[in-house]
C-alpha positions, -999 to +999 in steps of 0.1 A: -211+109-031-246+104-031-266+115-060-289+133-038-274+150-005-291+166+020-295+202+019-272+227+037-288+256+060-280+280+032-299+261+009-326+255+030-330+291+036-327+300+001-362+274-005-376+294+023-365+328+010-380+321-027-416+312-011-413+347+009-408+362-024-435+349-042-459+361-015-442+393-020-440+395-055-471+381-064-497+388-033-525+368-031-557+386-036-579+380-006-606+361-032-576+333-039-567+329-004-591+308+010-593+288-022-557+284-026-559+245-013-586+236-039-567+251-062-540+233-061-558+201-062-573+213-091-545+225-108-526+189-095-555+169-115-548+186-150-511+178-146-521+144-139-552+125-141-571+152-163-544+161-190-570+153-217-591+185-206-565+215-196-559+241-225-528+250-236-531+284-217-539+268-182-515+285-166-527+318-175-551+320-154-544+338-121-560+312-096-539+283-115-506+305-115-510+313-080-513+273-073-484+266-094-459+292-086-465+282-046-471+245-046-456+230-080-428+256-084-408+252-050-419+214-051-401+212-083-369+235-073-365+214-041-361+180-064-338+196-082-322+213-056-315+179-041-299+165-073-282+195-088-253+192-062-241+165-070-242+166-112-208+177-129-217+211-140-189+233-151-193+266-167-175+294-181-181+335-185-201+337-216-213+298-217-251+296-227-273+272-212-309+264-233-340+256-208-366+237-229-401+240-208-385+269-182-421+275-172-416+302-143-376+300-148-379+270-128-345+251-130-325+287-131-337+293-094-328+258-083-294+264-098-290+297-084-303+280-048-284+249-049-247+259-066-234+286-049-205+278-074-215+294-104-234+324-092-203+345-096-199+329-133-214+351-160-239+326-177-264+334-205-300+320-204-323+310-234-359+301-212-382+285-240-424+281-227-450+284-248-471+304-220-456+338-218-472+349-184-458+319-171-424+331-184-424+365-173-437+357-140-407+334-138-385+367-144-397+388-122-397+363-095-357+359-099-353+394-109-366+401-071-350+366-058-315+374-072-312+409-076-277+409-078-275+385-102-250+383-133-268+357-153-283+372-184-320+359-188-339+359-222-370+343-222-382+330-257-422+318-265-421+283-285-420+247-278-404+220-290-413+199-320-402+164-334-371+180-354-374+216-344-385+246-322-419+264-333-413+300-320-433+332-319-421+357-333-442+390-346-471+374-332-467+343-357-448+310-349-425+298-372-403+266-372-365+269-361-337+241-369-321+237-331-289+258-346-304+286-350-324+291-321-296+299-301-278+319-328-256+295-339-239+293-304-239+255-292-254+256-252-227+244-226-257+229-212-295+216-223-317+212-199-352+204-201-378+196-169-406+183-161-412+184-206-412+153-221-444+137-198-463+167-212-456+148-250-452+114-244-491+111-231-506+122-265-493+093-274-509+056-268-486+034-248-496+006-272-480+028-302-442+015-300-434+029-330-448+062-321-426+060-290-396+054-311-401+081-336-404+102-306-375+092-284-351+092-320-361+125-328-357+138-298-326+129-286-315+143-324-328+178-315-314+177-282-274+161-296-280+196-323-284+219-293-260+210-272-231+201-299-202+190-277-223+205-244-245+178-221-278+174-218-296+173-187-332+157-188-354+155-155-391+140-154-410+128-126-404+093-111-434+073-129-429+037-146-437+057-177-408+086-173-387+056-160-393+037-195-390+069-223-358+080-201-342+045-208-353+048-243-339+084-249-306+070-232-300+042-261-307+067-289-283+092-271-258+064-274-266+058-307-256+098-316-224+090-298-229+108-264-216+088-232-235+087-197-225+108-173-249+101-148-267+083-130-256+055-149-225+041-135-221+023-177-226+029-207-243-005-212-277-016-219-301-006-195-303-019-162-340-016-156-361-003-190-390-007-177-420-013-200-447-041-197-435-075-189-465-101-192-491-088-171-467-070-146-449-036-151-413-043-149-392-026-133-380+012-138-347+032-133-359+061-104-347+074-072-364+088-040-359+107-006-378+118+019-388+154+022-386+164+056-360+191+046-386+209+023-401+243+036-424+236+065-449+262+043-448+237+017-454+205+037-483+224+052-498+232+021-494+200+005-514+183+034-545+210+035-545+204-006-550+164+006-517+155-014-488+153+011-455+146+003-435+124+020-413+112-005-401+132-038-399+106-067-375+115-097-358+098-128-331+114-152-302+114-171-274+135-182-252+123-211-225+143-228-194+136-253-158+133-241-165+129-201-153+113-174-181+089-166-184+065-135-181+033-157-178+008-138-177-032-152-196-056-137-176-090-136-199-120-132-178-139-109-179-150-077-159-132-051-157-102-074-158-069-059-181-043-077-195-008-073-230-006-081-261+021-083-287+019-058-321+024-075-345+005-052-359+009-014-358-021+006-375-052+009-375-086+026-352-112+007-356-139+027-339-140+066-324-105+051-328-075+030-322-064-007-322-034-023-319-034-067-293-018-082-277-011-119-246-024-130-234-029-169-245-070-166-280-061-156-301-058-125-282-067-093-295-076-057-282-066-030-287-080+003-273-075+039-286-073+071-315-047+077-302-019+092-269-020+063-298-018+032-318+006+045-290+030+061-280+034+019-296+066+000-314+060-031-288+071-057-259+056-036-227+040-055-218+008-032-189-019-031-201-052-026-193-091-034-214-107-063-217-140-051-218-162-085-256-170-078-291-152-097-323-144-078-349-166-088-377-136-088-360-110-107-327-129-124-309-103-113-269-111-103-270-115-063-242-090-046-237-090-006-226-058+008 
């Protein structure tokens, strides 16, 4: 199965349903409307480019939370709602799930959308943002969304730290050990979106041990929450998400959690990406096109003058004691091997080639053209290595 599969009509109608209930939940006041456009490309440069010069409030302010909760929220659910399909996520009545960064509930109405499965399962919710309008505006949207729904919902203002959660409570924040934050009740699942890229930047790329401390610390907090749970961590599909994922995978090793996806291995990383000489080398992400996302959003997205063709993501789930797609790698000709794809296509040659991951590194895969670019991004294939190393890239040559 591929890791991202295309959406069903129910799914599809869900997307469109949640944009019709934003409009109806929060109207737009006529002096927004004709603004909403700038807006959002406002509000897309201090997630971005301006970082440096948004507040910690940004979001509570009503031209900024209109943009975001009908451009970035459904952009965001649809990613998700592409990947969550295919993850192995099993609950039970009663089984807590902690969302780090919820913002406006934001991976609750992608499950809800995208896993018919577990609507009927009584889960409880812990939705951690340090912006409590943002929160709250996230709740009423699914209260109206999901009306029927039996997931219990309590939203919590903090954020995360290095080695705990700073939470408001009383109107003062004080510091929680991950234990307690959830009563002493491990979460079946952690999840945490679109978070870490709003840390890692405060840092300098060229302080590696800063990264370390960071990645370490994290992964520690994150092991505590989820005890013998998994850990689900999604950020957008930039070299730099690519390189602190790979980083937080080692040091989830390292507190004895295994990969359950996308990682066919538990071996070093395929593609860590980082700086190699002058170039950036290469980073573990997948994409797809988005011509199933609501034909509202696509229109949006081009009148804000940043249309989306492609959604870009990178992530990993890890847990302990699960049946993970490990898959070894034999480095011998005429082996046959099932790999990850995590490329799109190129010329290699009189054919094509496509990267993928594999527990002995990087391997290319060539074919003819219309067999590499038929594959999805995400896609587990069989194919022959053939004994031989691209000269380029190193990586172990396969022939599908």
């Amino acid at each position: 199965m591929t890791l991202f599969p295309h959406l069903n009509k129910e799914c599809a109608l869900l997307l469109d349903k949640m944009m019709t209930t934003v409009d109806k939940v929060f109207p737009l006041p006529g002096r927004f409307t004709a603004h909403l456009k700038d807006d959002v490309k406002e509000l897309s440069g201090l997630l971005t480019s301006e970082r440096s010069e948004r507040s910690l409030s940004y979001l509570g302010k009503p031209n900024l939370l209109s943009a975001y909760l009908r451009y970035f929220l459904p952009w965001n659910v649809y990613r998700l709602c592409r990947l969550l399909p295919s993850l192995q996520l099993k609950f039970n009545d009663g089984d807590l799930i902690l969302d780090i960064g919820s913002g406006p509930l934001t991976f609750l109405l992608a499950l809800w959308i995208s896993r018919p499965d577990l609507r009927n399962t009584s889960l409880e919710f812990i939705a951690l943002d340090m912006t409590p309008k943002i929160l709250d505006a996230g709740k009423k949207l699914f209260s109206a969304f999901a009306p029927s729904s039996k997931w219990k919902i309590k939203t919590m203002r903090g954020k995360m730290l290095r080695n705990s959660f700073s939470i408001s409570r009383n109107g003062k924040y004080v510091n929680i050990p991950p234990g307690k934050i959830t009563d002493g009740k491990s979460a079946a699942l952690v999840s945490a979106v679109n978070v870490f890229n709003e840390i890692y930047w405060q840092l300098s790329r060229a302080d590696r041990s800063g990264q370390s401390k960071l990645v370490e610390q994290s992964a520690r907090l994150l092991t505590a929450c989820a005890g013998d749970g998994t850990i689900l961590v999604v950020e957008p599909g930039i070299p730099r998400s690519g390189e602190f994922i790979s980083a937080l995978r080692s040091s989830f090793l390292a507190e004895g959690f295994d990969i359950i996806s996308p990682c066919p291995h538990n071996g070093s990383c395929a593609f860590p990406g980082g700086l190699s000489g002058k170039t950036k080398a290469k980073w573990c992400h997948f994409s797809f096109i988005t011509d199933e996302a609501p034909q509202k959003l696509l229109k949006l997205s081009e009148m804000s003058g940043i249309p989306k063709e492609r959604a870009v993501i990178s992530f990993i789930m890890t847990g302990k004691k699960t049946v993970s797609e490990n898959i070894n790698v034999k480095e011998q000709s005429g082996s046959a091997v099932t790999v990850r794809i995590v490329s799109d296509s190129f010329p290699v040659g009189n054919s094509f080639g496509r990267y993928a991951c594999s527990e002995q590194g990087p391997v290319l895969v060539t074919g003819n053209k219309d067999k590499i670019e038929e594959l999805d991004s995400g896609s587990c294939v069989s194919l022959q290595i053939t004994g031989h190393r691209d000269q380029k890239s190193n990586a172990l040559m396969g022939v599908i």
